[in-house]
N, C-alpha and C positions, 0 to 999 in steps of 0.2 A: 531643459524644462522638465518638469516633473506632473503628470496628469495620474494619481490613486497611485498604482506600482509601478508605472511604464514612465522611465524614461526616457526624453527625445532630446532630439535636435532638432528646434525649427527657425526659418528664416520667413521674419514679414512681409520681405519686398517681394519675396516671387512665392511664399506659402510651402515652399518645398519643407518637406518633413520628413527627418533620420531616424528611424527608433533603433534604442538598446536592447540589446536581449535583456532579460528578466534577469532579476538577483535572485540569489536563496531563497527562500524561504526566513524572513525577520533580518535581513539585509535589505530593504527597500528602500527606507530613507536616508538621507544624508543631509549631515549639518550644513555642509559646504562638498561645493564640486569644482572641479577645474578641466582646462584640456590643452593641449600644445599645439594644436593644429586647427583648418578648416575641416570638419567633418568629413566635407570630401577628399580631403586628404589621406593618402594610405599611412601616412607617418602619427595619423590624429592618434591620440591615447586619451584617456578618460579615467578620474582620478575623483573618489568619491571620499570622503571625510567624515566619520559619525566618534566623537567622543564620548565615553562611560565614564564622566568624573573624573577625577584630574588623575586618574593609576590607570587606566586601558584605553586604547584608542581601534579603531577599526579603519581600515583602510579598503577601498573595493579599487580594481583596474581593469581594464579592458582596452586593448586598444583595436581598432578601425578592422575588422579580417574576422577575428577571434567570435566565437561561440557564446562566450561563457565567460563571465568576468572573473579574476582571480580577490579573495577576501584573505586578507590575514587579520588576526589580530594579535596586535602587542602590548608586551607592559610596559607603562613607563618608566625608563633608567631616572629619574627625577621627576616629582609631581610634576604636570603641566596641565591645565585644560586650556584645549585650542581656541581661539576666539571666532565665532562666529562668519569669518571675513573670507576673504575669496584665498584660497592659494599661491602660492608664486613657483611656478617651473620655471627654473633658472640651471644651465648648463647641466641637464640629464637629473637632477637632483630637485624633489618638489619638499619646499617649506610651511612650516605653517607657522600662525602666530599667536602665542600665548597669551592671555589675558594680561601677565606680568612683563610679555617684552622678552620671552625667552625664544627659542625657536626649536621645532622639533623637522627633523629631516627623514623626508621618504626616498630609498635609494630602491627602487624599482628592479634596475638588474639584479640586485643580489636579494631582493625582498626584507630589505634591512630599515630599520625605523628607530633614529635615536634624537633624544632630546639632548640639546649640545650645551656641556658646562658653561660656553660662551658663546654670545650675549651674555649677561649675567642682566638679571631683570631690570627693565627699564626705569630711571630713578623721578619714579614719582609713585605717592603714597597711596592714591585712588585715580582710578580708570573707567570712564563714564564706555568706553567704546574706542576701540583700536583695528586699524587698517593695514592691510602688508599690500604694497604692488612692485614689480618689475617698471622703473623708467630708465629706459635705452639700457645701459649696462648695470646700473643701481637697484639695491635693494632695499626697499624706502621705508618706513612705519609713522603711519600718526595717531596719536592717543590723544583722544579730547578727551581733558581735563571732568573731575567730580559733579561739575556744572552741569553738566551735559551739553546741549546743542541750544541752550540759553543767550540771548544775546551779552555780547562782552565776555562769551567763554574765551577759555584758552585752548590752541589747538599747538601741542607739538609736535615736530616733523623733523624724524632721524631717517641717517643714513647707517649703513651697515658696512663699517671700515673691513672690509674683508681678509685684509693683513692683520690687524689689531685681535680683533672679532668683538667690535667692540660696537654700540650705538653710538655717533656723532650728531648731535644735533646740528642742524642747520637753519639759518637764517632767513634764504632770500630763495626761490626759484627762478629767477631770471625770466630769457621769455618766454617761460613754460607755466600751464594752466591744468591744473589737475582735476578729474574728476573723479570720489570715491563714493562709493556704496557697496552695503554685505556683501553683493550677488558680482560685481566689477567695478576693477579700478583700472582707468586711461590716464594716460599724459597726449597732451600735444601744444604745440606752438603756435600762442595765438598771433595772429593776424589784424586784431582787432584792441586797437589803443586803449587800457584801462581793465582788459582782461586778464593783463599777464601778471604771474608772481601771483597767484589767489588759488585755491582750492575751494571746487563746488560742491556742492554736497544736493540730494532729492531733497523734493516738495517732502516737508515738518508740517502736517497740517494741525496737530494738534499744538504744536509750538507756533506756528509762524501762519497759520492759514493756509489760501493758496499761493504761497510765495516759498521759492526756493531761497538757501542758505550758501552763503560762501563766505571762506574766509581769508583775511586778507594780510601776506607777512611782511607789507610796509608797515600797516598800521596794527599787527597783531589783536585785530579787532573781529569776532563776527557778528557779520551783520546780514539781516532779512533786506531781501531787495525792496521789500514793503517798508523798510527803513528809508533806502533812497527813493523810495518812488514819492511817498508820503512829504520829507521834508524839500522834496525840488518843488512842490506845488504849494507846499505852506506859503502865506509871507513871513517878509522876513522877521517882524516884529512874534510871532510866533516860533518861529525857527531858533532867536535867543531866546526865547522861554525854556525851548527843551534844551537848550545847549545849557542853560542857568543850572536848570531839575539835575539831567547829569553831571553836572559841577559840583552838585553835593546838596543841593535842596535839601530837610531833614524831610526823615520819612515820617516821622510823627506829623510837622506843619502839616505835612499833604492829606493824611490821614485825618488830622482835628479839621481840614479846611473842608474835605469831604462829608464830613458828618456835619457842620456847620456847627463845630464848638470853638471856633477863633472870638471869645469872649472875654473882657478883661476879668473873668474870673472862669480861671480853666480849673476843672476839675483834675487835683494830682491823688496818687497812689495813696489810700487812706483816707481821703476826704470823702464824706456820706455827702457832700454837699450834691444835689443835679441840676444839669443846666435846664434848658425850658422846655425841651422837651421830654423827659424823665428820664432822663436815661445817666443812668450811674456813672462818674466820671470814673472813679477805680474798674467797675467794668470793662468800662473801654481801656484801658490802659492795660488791666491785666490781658484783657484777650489781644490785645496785637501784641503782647509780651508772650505770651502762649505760642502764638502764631507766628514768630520770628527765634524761637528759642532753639535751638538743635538736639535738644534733649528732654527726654520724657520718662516720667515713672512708670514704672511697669506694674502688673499685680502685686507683683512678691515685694514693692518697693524700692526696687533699684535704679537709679537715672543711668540711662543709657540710650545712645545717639538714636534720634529719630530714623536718620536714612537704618540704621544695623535692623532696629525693631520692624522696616518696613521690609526688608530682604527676608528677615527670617522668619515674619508672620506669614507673606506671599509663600516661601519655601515649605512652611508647612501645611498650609492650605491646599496648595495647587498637586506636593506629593502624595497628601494623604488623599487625596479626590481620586490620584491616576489607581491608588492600592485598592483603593474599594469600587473600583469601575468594574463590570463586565466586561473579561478578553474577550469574550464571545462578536461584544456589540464594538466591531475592530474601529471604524471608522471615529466613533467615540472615544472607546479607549486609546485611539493613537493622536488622538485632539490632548486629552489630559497628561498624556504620556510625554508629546513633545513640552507641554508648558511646566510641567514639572520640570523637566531638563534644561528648560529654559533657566525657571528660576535657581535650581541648582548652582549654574555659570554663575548666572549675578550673584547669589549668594559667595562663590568660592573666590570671584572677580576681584568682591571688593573687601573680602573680612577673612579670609585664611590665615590661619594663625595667630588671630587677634582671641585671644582667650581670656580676656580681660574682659570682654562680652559676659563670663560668667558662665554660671550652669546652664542658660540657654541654649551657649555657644557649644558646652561638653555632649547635649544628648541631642542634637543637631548633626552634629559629627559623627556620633555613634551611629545614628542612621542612615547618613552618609556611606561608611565605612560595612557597614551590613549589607547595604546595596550593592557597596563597590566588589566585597570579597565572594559577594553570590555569585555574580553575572563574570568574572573573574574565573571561577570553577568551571558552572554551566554553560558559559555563552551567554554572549548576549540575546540570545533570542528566547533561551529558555523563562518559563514561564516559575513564576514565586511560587515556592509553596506554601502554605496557610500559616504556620508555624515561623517562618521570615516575617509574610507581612505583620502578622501578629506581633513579633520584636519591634520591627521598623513601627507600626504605631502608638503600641507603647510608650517607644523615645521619642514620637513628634506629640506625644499626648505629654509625657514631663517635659518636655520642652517650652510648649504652649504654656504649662502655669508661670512659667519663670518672661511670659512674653506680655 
């Protein structure tokens, strides 16, 4: 757990609390952390994770005895930015997992950090979110699909052929039941009929309410438990209605049946005719045409994908906020500082190398790449100089007209 600079170990059942010595000075935070042992163990090690854009990563170590944590940083042998998820320590060697399905390896004894030619990135085209955990001797990955944590996403679940070094997809979990989340991932064997073979995932409140999410690889379906709870108390006559809707019900009937223009004379695309209560039938038809489209003009006139326009507006928003913050007012600037880095990931996650984006995409990258070759020289902790941020706004300032 992590409380301002200080982090610990704490346990709820009995409130006992382990703290860590202190990091550096601008080593405090960490994207993701892991450990090999029980705290009380003298074998525990502690294994902190902070990436700089997909070319540097920083690694902190400390195990159970020791003073003083040891900090390296290295560059990456191949682009990679780590995915926000929890680590896997597996036979003295800790992995981490790429937003593309690649894996980078921290060898501790010898202070060595390589991203490995193989895997070769996981084959699919966008990644809402991706998992790495240790189950028994396996090393497992799951990437939900572009959808995100939507009901009726897709979630895929590889194994890591470690002869091949290849990603295997898999099918079925057997009687095993998975729990993942950023912060941990468990397996164990349920005990409890209708549990097994499913992957759970935390309370989605802004998706799903208060109802948790899990997913399930008989029916490769996921679904909110507020799905089962909802249709076991419907009747049935109800219950074929929604089975009907997801059968293919058209989205417009539901939409005209909603506004109450199911009239034998429906207003189509062009017609100035209104139904009775004024309202423009081309209206409606273009705004749920707008509303369902994937793509959108930009200033400069270019149609380019909603989801790219919404990465790289948040991307330059959230950077250009962390540049003009006071270091001074830390607790602030380390609020804007983390969410710019956030949006960075998502941005690099889902659109790297996609140049087809445009000039958007070329002076996005330039400031990207200004950031990356600074912090690269100075360290990460050194502070920009005027003349930096000055470029890096610049290019989110030409970036922005083109968004």
């Amino acid at each position: 757990m992590s409380d301002g600079d200080v982090n610990f170990f704490y346990n709820p059942f009995t409130r006992a609390k382990v703290e860590l010595p202190d990091l550096p000075q601008g080593y405090n935070r960490f994207r993701v952390m892991t450990f090999t042992a029980p705290p009380t163990s003298s074998d525990c090690a502690v294994f902190g994770v902070n990436p700089l854009f997909d070319e540097i990563v920083c690694i902190s170590t400390i195990v159970r005895g020791e003073g003083s944590w040891n900090v390296y940083i290295f560059h990456n042998n191949v682009p990679m930015f780590p995915s926000p998820c929890n680590p896997v320590f597996c036979n003295g060697l800790l992995y981490c997992l790429g937003r593309d399905g690649k894996l980078g390896v921290f060898d501790g004894e010898e202070g060595k950090w390589t991203v490995l030619e193989k895997p070769e990135k996981a084959p699919f085209d966008s990644v809402y979110e991706n998992f790495l955990m240790k189950c028994e001797e396996d090393i497992m990955s799951f990437f939900v699909g572009k959808e995100g944590f939507k009901r009726g996403a897709r979630i895929s679940v590889l194994r890591l052929d470690r002869l091949k070094m290849e990603w295997q997809e898999i099918k079925e979990l057997g009687d095993k039941m998975l729990f993942l989340s950023d912060s941990t991932c468990l397996s164990a064997t349920s005990h409890i009929p209708g549990m097994e073979n499913k992957i759970y995932f935390p309370k989605l409140p802004r998706l799903h309410g208060r109802y948790g999410v899990f997913y399930s690889l008989a029916t490769n379906i996921l679904r909110s438990r507020c799905d089962v709870k909802l249709l076991s108390q419907e009747p049935s006559s109800l219950r074929r209605c929604i089975l009907a809707y997801s059968g293919g019900v058209s989205l417009a009937a539901i939409i005209s049946f909603s506004c109450g223009l199911l009239t034998p004379s429906i207003a189509w695309a062009g017609d100035e005719s209104t139904n009775d209560q004024g309202y423009k039938g081309e209206g409606v038809i273009e705004a749920v045409k707008s509303l369902f489209d994937p793509n959108e003009k930009t200033k400069s006139g270019k149609v380019l994908p909603k989801a790219y326009l919404s990465s790289a507006r948040e991307l330059v928003k959230t950077l250009r906020e962390s540049l003009k913050e006071n270091p001074k007012d830390n607790p602030k600037f380390r609020r804007n500082a983390d969410a710019a880095k956030e949006s960075i990931r998502e941005y690099l996650g889902g659109w790297r190398g996609k140049q087809t984006m445009g000039e958007s995409y070329v002076m996005i990258e330039k400031a990207i790449r200004s950031l990356a070759s600074f912090y690269s020289k100075a360290g990460p902790s050194a502070p920009l100089p005027d003349e930096v941020k000055s470029e890096i706004l610049n290019e989110l300032n030409r970036a922005e007209e083109y968004l």
